[in-house]
C-alpha positions as CSV (number, residue, x, y, z in Angstrom):
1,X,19.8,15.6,4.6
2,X,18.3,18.5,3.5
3,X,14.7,19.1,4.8
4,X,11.3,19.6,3.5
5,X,10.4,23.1,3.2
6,X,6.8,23.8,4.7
7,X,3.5,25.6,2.7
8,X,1.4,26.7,5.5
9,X,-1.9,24.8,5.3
10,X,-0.8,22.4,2.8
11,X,-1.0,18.6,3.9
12,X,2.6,17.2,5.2
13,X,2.8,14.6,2.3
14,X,1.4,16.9,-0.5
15,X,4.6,19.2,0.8
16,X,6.9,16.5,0.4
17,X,5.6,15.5,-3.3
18,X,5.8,18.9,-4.6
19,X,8.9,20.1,-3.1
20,X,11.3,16.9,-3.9
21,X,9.5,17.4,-7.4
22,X,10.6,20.7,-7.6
23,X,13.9,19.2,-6.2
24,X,14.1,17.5,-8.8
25,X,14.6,20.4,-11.5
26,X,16.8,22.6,-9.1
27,X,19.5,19.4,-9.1
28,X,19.2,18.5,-12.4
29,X,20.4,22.4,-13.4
30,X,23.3,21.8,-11.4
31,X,23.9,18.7,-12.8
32,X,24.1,19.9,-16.3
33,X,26.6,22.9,-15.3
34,X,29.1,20.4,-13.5
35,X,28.2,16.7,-13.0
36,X,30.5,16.3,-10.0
37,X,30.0,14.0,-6.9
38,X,27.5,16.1,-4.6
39,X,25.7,17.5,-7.3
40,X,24.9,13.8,-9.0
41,X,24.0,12.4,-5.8
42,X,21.3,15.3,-4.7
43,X,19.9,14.6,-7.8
44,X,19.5,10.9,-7.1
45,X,17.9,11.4,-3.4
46,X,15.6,13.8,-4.8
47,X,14.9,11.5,-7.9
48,X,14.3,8.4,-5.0
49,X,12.2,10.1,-2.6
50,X,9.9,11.2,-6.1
51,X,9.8,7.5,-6.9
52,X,9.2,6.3,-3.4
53,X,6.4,8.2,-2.7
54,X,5.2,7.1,-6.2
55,X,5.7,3.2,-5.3
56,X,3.8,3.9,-2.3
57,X,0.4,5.7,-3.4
58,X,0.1,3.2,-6.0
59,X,-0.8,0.6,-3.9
60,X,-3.9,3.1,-2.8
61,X,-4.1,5.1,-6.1
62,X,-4.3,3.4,-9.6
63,X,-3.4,6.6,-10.9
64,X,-1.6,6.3,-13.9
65,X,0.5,9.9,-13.4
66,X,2.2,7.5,-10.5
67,X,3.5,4.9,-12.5
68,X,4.7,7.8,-15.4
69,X,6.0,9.6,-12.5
70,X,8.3,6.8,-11.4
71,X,9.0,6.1,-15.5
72,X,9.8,9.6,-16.6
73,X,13.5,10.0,-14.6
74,X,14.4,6.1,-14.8
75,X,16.6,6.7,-17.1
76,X,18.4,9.4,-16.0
77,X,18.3,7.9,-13.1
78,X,20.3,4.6,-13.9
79,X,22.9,6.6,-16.0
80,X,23.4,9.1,-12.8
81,X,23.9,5.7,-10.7
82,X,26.6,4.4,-12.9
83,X,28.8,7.6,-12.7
84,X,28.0,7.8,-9.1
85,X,29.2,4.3,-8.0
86,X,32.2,5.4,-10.4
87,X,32.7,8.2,-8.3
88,X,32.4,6.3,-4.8
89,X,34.5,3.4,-5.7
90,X,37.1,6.1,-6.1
91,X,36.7,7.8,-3.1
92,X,37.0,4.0,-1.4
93,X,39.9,3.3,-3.3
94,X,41.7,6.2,-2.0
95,X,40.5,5.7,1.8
96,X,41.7,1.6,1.7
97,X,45.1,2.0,0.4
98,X,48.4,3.9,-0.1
99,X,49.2,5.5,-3.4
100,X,52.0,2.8,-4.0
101,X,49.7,0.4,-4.3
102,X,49.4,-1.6,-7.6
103,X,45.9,-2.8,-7.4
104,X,45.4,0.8,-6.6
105,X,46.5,2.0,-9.5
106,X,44.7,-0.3,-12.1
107,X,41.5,1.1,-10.2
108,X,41.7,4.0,-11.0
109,X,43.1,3.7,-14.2
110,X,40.0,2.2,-14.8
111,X,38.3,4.4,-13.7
112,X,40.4,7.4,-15.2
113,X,39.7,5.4,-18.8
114,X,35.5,5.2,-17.5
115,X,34.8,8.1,-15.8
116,X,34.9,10.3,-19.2
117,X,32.1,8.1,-20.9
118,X,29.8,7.5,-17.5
119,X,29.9,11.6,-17.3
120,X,28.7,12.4,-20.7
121,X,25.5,9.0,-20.3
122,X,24.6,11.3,-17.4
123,X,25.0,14.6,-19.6
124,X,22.7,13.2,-22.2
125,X,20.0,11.6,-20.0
126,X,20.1,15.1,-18.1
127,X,19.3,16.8,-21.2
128,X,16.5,14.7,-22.9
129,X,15.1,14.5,-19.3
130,X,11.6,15.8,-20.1
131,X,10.7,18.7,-17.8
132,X,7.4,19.8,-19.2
133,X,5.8,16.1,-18.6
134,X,7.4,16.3,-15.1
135,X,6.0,19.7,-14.6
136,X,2.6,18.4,-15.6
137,X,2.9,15.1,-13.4
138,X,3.4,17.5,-10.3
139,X,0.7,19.6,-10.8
140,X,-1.6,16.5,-11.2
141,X,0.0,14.4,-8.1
142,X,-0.5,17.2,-6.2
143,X,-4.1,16.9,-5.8
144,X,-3.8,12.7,-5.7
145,X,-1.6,12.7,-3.0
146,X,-4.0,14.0,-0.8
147,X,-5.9,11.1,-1.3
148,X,-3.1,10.0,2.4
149,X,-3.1,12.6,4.9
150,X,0.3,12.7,6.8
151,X,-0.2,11.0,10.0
152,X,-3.5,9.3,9.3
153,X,-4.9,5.7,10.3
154,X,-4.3,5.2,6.2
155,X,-0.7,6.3,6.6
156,X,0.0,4.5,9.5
157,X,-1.0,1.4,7.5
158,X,1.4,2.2,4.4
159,X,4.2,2.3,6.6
160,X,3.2,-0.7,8.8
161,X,3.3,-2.2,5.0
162,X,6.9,-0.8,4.7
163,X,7.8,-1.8,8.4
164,X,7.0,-5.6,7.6
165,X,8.7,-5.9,4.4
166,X,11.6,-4.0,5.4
167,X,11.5,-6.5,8.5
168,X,11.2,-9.7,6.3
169,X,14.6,-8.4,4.4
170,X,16.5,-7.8,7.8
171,X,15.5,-11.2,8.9
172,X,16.8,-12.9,5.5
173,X,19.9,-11.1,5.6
174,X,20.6,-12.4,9.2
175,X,20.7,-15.7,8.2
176,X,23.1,-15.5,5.0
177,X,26.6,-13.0,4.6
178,X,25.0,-13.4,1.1
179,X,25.6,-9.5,-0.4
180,X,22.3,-9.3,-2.5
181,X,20.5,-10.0,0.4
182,X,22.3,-7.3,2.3
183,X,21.7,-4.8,-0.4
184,X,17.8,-5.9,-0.8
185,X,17.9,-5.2,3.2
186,X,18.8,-1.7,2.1
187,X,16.3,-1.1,-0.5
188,X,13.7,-1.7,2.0
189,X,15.5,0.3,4.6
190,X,14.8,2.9,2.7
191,X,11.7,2.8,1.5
192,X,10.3,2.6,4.7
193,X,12.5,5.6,5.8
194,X,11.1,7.7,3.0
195,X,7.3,6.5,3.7
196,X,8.0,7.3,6.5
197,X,9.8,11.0,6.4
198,X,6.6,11.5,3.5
199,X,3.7,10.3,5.8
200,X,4.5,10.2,9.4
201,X,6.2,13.7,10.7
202,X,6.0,12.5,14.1
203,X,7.6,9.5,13.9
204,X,10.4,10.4,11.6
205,X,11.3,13.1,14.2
206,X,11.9,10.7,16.1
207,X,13.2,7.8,14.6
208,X,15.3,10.0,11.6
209,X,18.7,9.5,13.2
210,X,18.7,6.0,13.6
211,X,17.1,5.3,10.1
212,X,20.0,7.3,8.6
213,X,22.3,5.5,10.9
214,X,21.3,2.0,9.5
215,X,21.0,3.4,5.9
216,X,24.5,4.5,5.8
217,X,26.0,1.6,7.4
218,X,24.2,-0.8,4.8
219,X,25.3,1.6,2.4
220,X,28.8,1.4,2.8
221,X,28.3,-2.8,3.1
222,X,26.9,-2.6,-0.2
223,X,29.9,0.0,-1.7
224,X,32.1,-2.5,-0.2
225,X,30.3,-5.4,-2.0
226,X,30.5,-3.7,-5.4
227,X,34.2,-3.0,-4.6
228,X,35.2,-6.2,-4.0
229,X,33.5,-7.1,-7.5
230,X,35.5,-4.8,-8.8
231,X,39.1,-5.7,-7.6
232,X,38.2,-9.5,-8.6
233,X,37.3,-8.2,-12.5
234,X,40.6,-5.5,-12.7
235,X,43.1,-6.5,-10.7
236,X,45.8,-8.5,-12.9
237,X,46.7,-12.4,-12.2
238,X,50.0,-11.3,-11.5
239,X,49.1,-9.3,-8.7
240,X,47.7,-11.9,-6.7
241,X,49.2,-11.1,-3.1
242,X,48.2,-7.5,-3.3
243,X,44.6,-8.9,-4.7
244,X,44.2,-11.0,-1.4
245,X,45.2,-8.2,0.8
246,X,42.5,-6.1,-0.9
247,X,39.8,-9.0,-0.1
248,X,40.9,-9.1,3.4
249,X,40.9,-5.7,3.6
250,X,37.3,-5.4,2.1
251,X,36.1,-8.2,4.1
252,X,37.3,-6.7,7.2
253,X,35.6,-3.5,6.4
254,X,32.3,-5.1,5.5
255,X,32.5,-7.4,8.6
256,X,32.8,-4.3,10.8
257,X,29.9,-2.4,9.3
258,X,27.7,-6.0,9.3
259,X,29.0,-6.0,13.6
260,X,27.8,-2.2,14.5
261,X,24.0,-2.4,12.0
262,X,23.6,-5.9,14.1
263,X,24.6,-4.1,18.0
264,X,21.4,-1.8,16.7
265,X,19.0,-4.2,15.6
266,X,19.3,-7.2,17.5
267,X,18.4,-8.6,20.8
268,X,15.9,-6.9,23.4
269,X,17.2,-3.2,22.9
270,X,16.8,-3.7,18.7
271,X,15.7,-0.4,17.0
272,X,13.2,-2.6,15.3
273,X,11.7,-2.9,18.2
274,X,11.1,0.9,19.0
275,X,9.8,1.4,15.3
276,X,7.3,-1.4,15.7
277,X,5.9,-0.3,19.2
278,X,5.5,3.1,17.3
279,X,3.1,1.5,14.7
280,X,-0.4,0.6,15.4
281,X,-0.8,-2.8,16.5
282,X,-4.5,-4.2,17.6
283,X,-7.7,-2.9,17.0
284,X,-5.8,0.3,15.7
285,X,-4.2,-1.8,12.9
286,X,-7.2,-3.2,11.8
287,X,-9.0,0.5,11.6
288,X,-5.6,1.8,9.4
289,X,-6.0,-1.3,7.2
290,X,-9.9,-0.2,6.5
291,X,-8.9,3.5,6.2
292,X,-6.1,2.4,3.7
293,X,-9.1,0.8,1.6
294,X,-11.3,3.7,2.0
295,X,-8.8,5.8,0.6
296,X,-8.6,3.2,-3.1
297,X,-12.1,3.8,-3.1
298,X,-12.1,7.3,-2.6
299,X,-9.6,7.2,-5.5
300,X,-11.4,4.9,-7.9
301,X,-15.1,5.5,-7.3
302,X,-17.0,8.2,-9.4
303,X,-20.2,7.8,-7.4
304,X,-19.1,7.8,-3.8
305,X,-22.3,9.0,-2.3
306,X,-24.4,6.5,-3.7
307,X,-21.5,4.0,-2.4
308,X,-21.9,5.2,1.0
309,X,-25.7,4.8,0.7
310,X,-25.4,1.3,-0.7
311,X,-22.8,0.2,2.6
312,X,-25.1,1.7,5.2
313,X,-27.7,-0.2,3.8
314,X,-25.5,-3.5,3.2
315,X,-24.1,-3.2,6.9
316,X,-27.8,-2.2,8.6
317,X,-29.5,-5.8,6.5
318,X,-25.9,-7.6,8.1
319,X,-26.9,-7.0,11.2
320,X,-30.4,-7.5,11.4
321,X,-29.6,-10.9,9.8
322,X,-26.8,-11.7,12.5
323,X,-29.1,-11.0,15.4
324,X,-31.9,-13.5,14.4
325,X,-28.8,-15.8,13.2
326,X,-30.2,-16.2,9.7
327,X,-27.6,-18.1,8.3
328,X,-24.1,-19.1,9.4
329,X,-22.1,-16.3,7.4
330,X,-23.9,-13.8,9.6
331,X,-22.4,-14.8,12.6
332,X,-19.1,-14.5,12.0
333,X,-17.1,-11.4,13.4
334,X,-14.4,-11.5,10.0
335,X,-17.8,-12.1,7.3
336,X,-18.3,-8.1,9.0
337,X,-15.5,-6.8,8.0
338,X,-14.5,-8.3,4.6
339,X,-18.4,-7.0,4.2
340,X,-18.1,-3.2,5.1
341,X,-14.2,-3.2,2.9
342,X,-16.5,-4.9,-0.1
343,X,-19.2,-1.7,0.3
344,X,-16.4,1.2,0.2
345,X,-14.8,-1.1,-2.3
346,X,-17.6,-1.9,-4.8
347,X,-17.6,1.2,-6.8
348,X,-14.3,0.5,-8.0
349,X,-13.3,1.0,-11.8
350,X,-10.3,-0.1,-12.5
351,X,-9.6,1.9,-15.8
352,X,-6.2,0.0,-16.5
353,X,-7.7,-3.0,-17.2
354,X,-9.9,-3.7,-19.9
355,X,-13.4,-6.0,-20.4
356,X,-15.8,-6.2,-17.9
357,X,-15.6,-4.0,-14.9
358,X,-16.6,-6.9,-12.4
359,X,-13.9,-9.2,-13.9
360,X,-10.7,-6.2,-13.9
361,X,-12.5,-5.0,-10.0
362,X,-11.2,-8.7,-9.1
363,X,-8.1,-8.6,-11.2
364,X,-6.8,-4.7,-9.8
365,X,-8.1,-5.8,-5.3
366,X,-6.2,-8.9,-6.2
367,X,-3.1,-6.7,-7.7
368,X,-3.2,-5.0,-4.3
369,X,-1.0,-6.1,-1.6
370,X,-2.9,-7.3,0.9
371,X,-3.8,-4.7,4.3
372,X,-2.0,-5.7,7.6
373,X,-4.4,-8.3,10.2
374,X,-6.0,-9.7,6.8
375,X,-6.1,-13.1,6.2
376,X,-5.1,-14.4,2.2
377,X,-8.6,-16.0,2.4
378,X,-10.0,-12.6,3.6
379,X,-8.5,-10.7,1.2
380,X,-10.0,-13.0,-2.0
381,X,-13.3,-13.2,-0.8
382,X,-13.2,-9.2,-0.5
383,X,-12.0,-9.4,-4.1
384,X,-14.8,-12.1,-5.3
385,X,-17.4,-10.3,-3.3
386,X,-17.1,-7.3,-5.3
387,X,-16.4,-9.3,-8.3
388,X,-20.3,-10.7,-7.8
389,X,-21.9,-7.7,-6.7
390,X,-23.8,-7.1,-10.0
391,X,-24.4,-8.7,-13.3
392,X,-24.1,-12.7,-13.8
393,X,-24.4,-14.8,-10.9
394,X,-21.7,-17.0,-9.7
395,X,-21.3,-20.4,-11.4
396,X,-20.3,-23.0,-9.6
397,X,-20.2,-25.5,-12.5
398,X,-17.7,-23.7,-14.3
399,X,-15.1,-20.7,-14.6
400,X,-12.8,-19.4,-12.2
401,X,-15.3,-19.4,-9.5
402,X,-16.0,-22.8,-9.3
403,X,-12.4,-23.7,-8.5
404,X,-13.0,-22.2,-5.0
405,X,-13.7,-24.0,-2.1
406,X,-17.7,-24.9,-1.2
407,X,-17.5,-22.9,2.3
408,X,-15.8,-19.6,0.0
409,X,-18.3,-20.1,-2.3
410,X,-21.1,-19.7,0.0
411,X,-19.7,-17.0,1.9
412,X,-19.3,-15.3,-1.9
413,X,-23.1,-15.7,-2.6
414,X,-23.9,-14.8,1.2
415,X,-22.2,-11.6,1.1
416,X,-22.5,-10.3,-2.8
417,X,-26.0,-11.3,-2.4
418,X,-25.9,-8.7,0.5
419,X,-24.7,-6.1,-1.6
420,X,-27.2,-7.1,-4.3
421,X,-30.2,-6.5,-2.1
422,X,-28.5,-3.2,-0.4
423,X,-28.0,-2.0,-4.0
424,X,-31.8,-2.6,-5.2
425,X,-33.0,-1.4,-1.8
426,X,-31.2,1.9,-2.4
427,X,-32.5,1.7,-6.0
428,X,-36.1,1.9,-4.3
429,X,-35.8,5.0,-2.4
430,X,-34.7,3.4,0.7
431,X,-32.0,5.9,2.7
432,X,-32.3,4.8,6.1
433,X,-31.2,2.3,7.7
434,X,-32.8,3.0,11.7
435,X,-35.5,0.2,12.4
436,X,-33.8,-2.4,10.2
437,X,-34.9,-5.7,11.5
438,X,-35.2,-9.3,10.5
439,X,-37.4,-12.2,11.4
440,X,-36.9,-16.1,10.8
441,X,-39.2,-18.9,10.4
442,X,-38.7,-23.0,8.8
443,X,-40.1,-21.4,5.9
444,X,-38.6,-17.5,5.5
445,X,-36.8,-14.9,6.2
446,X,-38.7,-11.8,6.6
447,X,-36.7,-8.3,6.9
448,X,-38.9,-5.5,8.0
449,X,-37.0,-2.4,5.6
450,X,-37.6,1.4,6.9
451,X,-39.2,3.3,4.2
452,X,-39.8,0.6,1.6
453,X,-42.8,0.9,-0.6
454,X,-45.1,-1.5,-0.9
455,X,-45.6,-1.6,-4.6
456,X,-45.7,-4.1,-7.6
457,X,-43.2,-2.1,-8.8
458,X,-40.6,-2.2,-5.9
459,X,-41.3,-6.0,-5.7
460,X,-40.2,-6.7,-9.3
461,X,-37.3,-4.7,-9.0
462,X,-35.9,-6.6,-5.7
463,X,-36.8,-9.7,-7.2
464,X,-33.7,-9.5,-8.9
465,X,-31.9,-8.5,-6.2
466,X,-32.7,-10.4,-3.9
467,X,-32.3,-13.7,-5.4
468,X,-28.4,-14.9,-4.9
469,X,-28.8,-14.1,-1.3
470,X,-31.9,-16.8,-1.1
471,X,-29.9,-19.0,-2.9
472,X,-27.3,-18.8,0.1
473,X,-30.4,-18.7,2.5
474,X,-31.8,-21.9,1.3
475,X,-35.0,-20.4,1.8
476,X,-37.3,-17.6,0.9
477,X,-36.1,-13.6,1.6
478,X,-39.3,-11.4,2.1
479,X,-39.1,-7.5,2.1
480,X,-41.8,-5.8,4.2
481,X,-42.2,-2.2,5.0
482,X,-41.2,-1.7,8.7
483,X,-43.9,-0.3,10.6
484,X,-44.7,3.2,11.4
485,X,-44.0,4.2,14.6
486,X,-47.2,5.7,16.1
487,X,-46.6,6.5,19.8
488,X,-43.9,7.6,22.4
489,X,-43.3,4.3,23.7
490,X,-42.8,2.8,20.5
491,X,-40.5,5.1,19.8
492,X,-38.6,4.6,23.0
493,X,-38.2,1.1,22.5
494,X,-37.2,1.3,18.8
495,X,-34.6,4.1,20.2
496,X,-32.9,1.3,22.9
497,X,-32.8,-1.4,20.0
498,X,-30.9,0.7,17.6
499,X,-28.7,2.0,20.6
500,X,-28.2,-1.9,21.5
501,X,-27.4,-2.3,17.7
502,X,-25.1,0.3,17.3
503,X,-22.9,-0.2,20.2
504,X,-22.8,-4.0,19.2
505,X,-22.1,-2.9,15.9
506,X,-19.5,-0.2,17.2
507,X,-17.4,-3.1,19.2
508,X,-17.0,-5.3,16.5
509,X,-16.0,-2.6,13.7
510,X,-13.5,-1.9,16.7
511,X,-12.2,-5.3,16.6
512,X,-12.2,-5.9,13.2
């Protein structure tokens, strides 16, 4: 396998992008001067790993330069597979039986009468294969795919993503001698190696050999699979006996491959095992699965520092409203953290969809696959609470919204209207969050906002703001300015509150 050649002090994955890119052109020269066996199939890794690392930041980056980056080489890319598996088959054929054999020979007369045909597809997708597009593709994905540092928390949770579908495949396939689900097993097997090779150095140094391992044994299951296929479609009727002893054969061969990929992967010693311990579990999975959403937000939001203000704010009004247990919503560890994913995510524009921008925010988070340790439930009021961070208010008498449960419906109005008031508070000058407090009577809720003027002006303008979260609240929501503090002691104690705070704070961000 050939290996990633290094820039010094360019990210790992940003490496891998541009140099399987430029891969890319190097094989497809050789291609076009002799289409033989190595050549076409360095041109197909080269064209997968492009392709995986494409699938992969598209469920961060809604980039369109990813999906035209997987698009530009499919073709060539199919019509390469069709002469390869041309090409292996024969290379089979001539490992499984003598040359006296008949079944033998219809094979690759077969193939003889093919092979001419498949070679000049490939030729002709090689040659309309446009470079300049890919060119420009590379120079933009460049830039994008630092968007996932190799070996970050948001890497780690890409390939956790890749671990646990490849995972879900390997269990299937246990269960069935059914080849399609053997060859979807392998499709996943190597897409998480690739994610992995792309994103995680560390762990690929480590784990390469046995990834390989398992990729070429499934490999040869699934050559064997498309061989049998074959023998069943050429082979005459009158050559029945030699026909069985090919499916025997074939069957045998498969059966032994099936034996030596289950020895690795099954039972206490399982290589799945070793890869899984090397993946954040915990508290550290739930920190990659927010640092996987920080980085769609970093991608899709053109105002990220006024998104930053508008989540400090958001979080800071969260927690004073917890600690005098305003409402129910505020007490509950997971309302946190759906909350701090809707403030990174609330800036989103989702360019690919068209209409409003709160209705295609909830279409493109619910397009997303869903971050390890969340909950579906978590994941759609994330998506509604951005959806309701601005404009209408939430209907419950008709539309979409009203369809939801009563309790998701509250906890939609409880948090959106948190983000409502955090974006009007930051609309009135307020940019800190220290001294944040909240107060609760039959009657009210008052919260006591650092730096908040006291002014017609600023009252009409929260008004707004203010209102779907009092319509959660049951109950009036009051702004104040928080006082001024005028001596040391003051000062001391508002010092141990926020520290009190902010470690509370700390441990649940941990545990979310």
């Amino acid at each position: 396998m050939a290996t990633i050649t290094t820039i010094p002090g360019a990210p790992a994955e940003h490496r891998g992008l541009t140099h399987w890119m430029e891969r890319v052109l190097k094989e497809l020269e050789h291609v076009q001067k002799e289409p033989e066996a190595d050549a076409v199939h360095d041109l197909r890794v080269a064209i997968r790993r492009c392709r995986s690392v494409g699938a992969v930041m598209q469920e961060v980056d809604p980039d369109p330069a990813w999906r035209e980056m997987r698009r530009v080489p499919r073709k060539l890319f199919r019509r390469l597979g069709e002469l390869r598996d041309a090409q292996v088959m024969d290379e089979w054929v001539k490992k499984l039986a003598t040359e006296d054999d008949s079944v033998r020979a219809q094979l690759q007369t077969a193939f003889a009468k093919n092979e001419p045909e498949l070679r000049q597809r490939a030729l002709r997708a090689a040659e309309r294969f446009d470079e300049k597009a890919w060119e420009r593709l590379e120079r933009k994905l460049q830039k994008r795919a630092r968007l996932v540092q190799p070996g970050s928390l948001a890497a780690e949770c890409l390939a956790v993503e890749r671990f646990e579908e490849a995972k879900e495949l390997h269990t299937k396939a246990q269960r069935t001698e059914n080849s399609q689900s053997w060859h979807q097993l392998r499709i996943g097997l190597k897409r998480l190696r690739y994610t992995v090779e792309s994103l995680l150095p560390e762990q690929y140094a480590l784990w390469s050999d046995n990834l390989k391992r398992l990729q070429d044994l499934l490999g040869e299951v699934h050559d064997l699979d498309v061989l049998a296929a074959m023998v069943r479609e050429i082979a005459s009727p009158a050559a029945l006996d030699a026909r069985h002893a090919w499916e025997e054969t074939i069957r045998r061969e498969r059966g032994q491959r099936i034996d030596g990929y289950r020895q690795l992967t099954l039972g206490k010693t399982s290589i799945w095992n070793d890869w899984r311990h090397g993946l954040p579990q915990g508290k550290r999975l739930g920190l990659a699965a927010m640092a996987r959403l920080r980085a769609t937000a970093r991608a899709t939001d053109a105002h990220p520092r006024r998104s930053a203000q508008v989540a400090r704010i958001a979080v800071a009004s969260f927690d004073a409203f917890r600690r005098v247990h305003a409402a129910p919503a505020f007490g509950e560890r997971p309302m946190r953290r759906v909350l701090r994913a809707a403030t990174r995510l609330h800036g989103v524009r989702a360019t690919q969809h068209a209409g409003s921008q709160q209705k295609a925010a909830l279409r493109f988070l619910r397009e997303l696959p869903m971050p390890p340790s969340w909950t579906l439930e978590e994941w759609e009021l994330l998506a509604w609470t951005v959806r309701y961070h601005r404009g209408a208010e939430p209907n419950s008498d008709a539309g979409a919204f009203a369809k939801l449960p009563e309790e998701q419906q509250r906890n939609v109005r409880a948090l959106a209207g948190i983000l409502r008031l955090a974006r009007g508070l930051r609309k009135c000058a307020v940019d800190r969050c220290t001294g944040m407090r909240a107060e609760k009577s039959v009657d009210a809720v008052i919260l006591h906002v650092p730096g908040l003027t006291d002014s017609a002006e600023t009252a009409a303008r929260l008004a707004a703001g203010k209102h779907l979260l009092e319509t959660y609240l049951g109950k009036a929501l009051i702004l104040k300015p928080a006082p001024k503090v005028t001596n040391v002691a003051a000062l001391l104690t508002q010092f141990q509150e926020h520290y009190e705070v902010s470690a509370t704070a700390g441990t649940a961000a941990a545990s979310d």
